[in-house]
C-alpha positions, 0 to 999 in steps of 0.5 A: 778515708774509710776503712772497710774490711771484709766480712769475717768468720765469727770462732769463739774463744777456749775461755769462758767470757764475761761483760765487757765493761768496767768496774770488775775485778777477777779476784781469783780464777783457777784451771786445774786440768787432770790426763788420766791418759784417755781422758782430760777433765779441766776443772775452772772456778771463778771469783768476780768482784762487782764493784758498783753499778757500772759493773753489772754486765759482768755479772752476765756470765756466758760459759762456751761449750761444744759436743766434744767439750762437755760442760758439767757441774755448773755452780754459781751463787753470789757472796758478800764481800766478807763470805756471806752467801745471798742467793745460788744460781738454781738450774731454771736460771741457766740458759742454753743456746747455740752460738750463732754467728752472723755468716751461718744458719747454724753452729755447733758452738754452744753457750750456757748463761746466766745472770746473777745481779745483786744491788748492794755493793761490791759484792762477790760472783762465784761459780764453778764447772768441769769441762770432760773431752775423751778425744783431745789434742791439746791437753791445756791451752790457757789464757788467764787475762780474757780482755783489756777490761777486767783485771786479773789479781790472781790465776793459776794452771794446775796440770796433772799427768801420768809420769812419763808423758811426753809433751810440748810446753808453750808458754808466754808472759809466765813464769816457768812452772814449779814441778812435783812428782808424787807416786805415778803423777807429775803436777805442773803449776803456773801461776800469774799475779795483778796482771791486766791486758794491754790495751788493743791498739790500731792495726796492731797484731792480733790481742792474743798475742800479746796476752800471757798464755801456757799451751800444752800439746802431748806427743801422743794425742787422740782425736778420732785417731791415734796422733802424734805431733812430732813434726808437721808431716806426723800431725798432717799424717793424722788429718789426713787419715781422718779425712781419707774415707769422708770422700764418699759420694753417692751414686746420683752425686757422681753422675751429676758431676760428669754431666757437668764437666765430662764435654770439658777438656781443659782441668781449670774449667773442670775445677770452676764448672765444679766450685760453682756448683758448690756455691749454688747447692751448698750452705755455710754453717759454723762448727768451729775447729778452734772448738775442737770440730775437727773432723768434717762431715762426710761427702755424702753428708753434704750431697745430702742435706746441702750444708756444711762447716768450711771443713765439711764444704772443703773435704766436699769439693775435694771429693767432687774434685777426685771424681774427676781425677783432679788432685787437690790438698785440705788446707788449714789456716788461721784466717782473719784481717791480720795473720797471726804467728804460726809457732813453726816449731810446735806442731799443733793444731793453730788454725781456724779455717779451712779451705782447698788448694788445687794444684794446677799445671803451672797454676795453683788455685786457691778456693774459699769453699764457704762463700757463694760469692766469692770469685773463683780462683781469688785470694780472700783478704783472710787467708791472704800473705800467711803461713798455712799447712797443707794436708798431704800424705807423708808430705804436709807443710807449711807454706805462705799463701799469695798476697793481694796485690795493688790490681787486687785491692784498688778502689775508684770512685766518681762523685757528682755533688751538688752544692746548695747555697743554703750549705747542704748537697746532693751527690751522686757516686759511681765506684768499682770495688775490690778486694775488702771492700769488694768482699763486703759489698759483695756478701752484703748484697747477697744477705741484706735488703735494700733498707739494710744496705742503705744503712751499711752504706752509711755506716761504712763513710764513703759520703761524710754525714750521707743519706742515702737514698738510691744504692745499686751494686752491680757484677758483671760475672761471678767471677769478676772479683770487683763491684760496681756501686752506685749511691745517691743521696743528700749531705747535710752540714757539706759547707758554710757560708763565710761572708759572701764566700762558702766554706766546702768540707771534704766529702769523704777525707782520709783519716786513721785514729792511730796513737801518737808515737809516744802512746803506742806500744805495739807494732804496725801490721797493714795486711795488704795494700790500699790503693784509692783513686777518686775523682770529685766534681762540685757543681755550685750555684754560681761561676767559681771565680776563685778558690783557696784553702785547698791546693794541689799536693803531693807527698811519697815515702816508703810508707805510701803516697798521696796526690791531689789535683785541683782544678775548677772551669765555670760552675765546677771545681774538680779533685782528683786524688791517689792514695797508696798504702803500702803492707808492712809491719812495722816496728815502734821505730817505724811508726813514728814515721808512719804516723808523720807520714799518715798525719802530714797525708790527713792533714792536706787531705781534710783541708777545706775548700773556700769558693768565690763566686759570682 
């Protein structure tokens, strides 16, 4: 079975990153972060150890930055083991770009890179920067291990604060900090030793969660506005007030808008007429919320030049709302294919995305205001069944989004295979698509040529070992949240001759690379149901006059259920089949009965077939 998940927002990370191979070792990182009370400076230094060859990505360093996270005093120089320098990395050496992700044309992110690679080894990278933010909201938000590759021998957090102020300490995998005081200064420090991250396992929560971390929110924060983050209503007050003079439109904006919706009664066609015509006129850009881009450009902004981030796009339909007197709430939200934990009780900036909620009578509507693709009024696999906060005046909240139902999620598909006697095959497959798998398709055909579909298609495995030839996706509305697509295209390698007899494999077999219970270390997460049905014709050369290896079956628990018939007349050997995963997260109690579940289901499914004919 193929696994296809939605296409995704790309956010950067806070930390500097580094190559992900291995035979590198952080020796030594340090982050000393200095509140004046108006300004944060967070001073961060690195030692690397390159070990031998296989470690040279690492000495490709890419350093993140943003406008309202400057990045100053960048040194590097390489060191021999014993402290000899070699070379230091001079200015011309260092590049700066923008961070460009696959879904935008262009991003606020930056990046400044550069290498320095030597070849007598182990040798040592040191380097150095500042980063400088007068607006800020959290004060420090550090993760020492920075991925599953590289070990971390030693890092430490110095946090420097005026005496008296106040904040929110959040803290994971560390030891409580020491604590001094000297003349009007409070220091913090948190230090980790030999420390490596786990390693990301199959539909495990996100890595981060895992990974040790300290975050530090002041009460009183500033960020465009004075801000407090005593609860969620006071850190909802603040986004709201800084959205709340954005919603300008000009003049021709507003007369375009009630020339589309005024012959309209009914508010819900008000509000589609209003998000397809976002969707016509407006591009996707990426400027990061986790950067700290937390203010979106202003209505007028977006009528003008077409473009926006998802907060600029949203803050934008809600202005196109409001014209017409249709209220509707900003709403933030950690998106990605599986939620993460939402820290209920530290009220503080969490989330990655945006998108609006409109309140309805007796309906709310939920609208993704960065795709042009997606249909109206449909809960995306990203921002499905999690916690997200409602901006409001003197009301914001969290509450949990609607999950994606099995109605939401189901594949069919109709393969026609013809089976050569040589062993290879020529198929032709029919499919409706939703929920993921509708997402990716969906946003695929709107960005790639036909060339590069071919090649997704591929990739994706719904033909094992395809190529393919012919693919058409077809939608019958924009608002149909499922595709049709069709493939044709040849299989090699699809049987074998056993004697007189030939052994069929399955065309496309369910199959997860899951750990075996005895090697897993975190729980199971399925975000939302999978629920397939296919049905398979192989149409061979000659009159089947019998078949084994490969028989009807049928197996349910409360993880899911599987089912497959089998049947053949003349030339034709049909497989009907039903898979059903059910969402859960599941605990590493549990998954050693998933895994039996999902293993006795894999095991049945990848049997081949043994054809008889005359």
């Amino acid at each position: 079975m193929k696994k296809i998940l939605p296409l995704l927002m790309l956010f950067f990370s806070f930390l500097p990153v580094v190559g992900q191979i291995q035979d590198c070792e952080i020796l030594n990182s340090s982050t000393e972060v200095t509140f004046n009370g108006h300004t944060v400076t967070e001073t961060c230094s690195y030692i690397l150890q390159i070990n031998n060859a296989k470690g040279t990505n690492y000495a490709e360093i890419t350093i993140p930055y943003s406008s309202g996270r400057e990045l100053k005093s960048l040194e590097a120089q390489i060191e021999t083991i014993n402290g000899e320098i070699i070379r230091k990395l001079k200015k011309k050496d260092i590049e700066y770009v923008n961070a460009f992700s696959h879904t935008a044309f262009f991003s606020d992110n930056k990046i400044a890179k550069f290498k320095l690679i030597h070849n007598t080894y182990p040798y040592l990278i040191k380097y150095s920067f500042v980063y400088v933010q007068n607006q800020f909201i959290d004060l420090a938000h550090w993760y020492p291990v920075t991925n599953e590759k590289t070990p971390v021998k030693e890092a430490e957090l110095l946090l420097k604060l005026p005496v008296g102020c106040d904040i929110s300490i959040r803290q994971q995998g560390v030891d409580e900090p020491s604590r001094t005081t000297k003349e009007d200064v409070v220091t913090y420090s948190w230090v980790i030793k030999n420390q490596a991250a786990p390693k990301h396992e199959t539909m495990a929560p996100p890595l981060r969660e895992f990974l040790p971390f300290v975050r530090v929110v002041p009460k009183d924060f500033y960020y465009r506005l004075k801000g407090r983050a005593d609860d969620w209503i006071s850190y909802g007050n603040w986004l709201y007030e800084i959205n709340a003079p954005l919603k300008n439109l000009p003049a021709e904006e507003k007369q375009k808008v009630h020339s589309l919706t005024d012959h309209l009664s009914s508010k819900r066609e008000k509000t589609k007429v209003l998000y397809h015509y976002l969707q016509d006129n407006c591009r996707y850009i990426n400027v990061s919320i986790e950067q700290g881009g937390m203010c979106p450009y202003p209505a007028s902004y977006v009528s003008h030049n077409k473009y926006g981030d998802c907060k600029a796009l949203t803050n934008y339909m809600q202005a196109l709302l409001e014209e017409v007197g249709i209220p509707s709430v900003y709403t933030d939200v950690y998106a990605g294919d599986i939620p993460i934990n939402i820290m209920e009780e530290t009220p503080a900036q969490q989330f990655n995305h945006v998108f609006l909620c409109v309140p309805l009578d007796g309906d709310t509507v939920w609208l993704e205001c960065t795709s042009s693709v997606m249909p109206f009024d449909h809960p995306s696999t990203s921002t499905q069944n999690r916690k997200v906060l409602l901006i409001e005046k003197d009301n914001s909240r969290l509450i949990q989004t609607p999950s994606l139902s099995l109605g939401d999620v189901e594949e069919q598909y109709k393969h026609l295979v013809h089976v050569d006697p040589d062993g290879t095959g020529f198929f032709q497959t029919s499919a409706i698509l939703k929920g993921g798998a509708f997402e990716l398709v969906a946003e695929m055909n709107s960005q790639l040529d036909d060339r590069h579909k071919a090649d997704v298609m591929e990739e994706l495995g719904i033909i094992n070992g395809a190529d393919i030839t012919t693919n058409r996706i077809n939608r019958s509305h924009r608002d149909t949240a499922w595709v049709q697509l069709e493939l044709e295209g040849s299989i090699n390698h699809l049987a074998e001759k056993v004697g007189n007899r030939l052994l069929v494999k399955p065309i496309h077999a369910f199959y997860w690379r899951l750990e075996k219970p005895l090697e897993r270390t975190q729980p199971l997460v399925i975000p939302y149901p999978t629920y397939e049905q296919d049905t398979i014709d192989y149409i061979f050369p000659n009159t089947i006059q019998s078949i084994s290896g490969i028989r009807a079956a049928q197996v349910e628990s409360v993880y899911g259920k599987y089912s497959r018939a089998v049947m053949f007349q003349g030339k034709t050997l049909r497989v009907i089949r039903q898979l059903l995963i059910n969402p859960g997260c599941y605990n590493l109690k549990e998954y050693a009965d998933f895994f039996k579940f999902t293993k006795e289901v894999a095991d049945i499914d990848n049997q081949k077939a043994l054809i008889t004919y005359n």
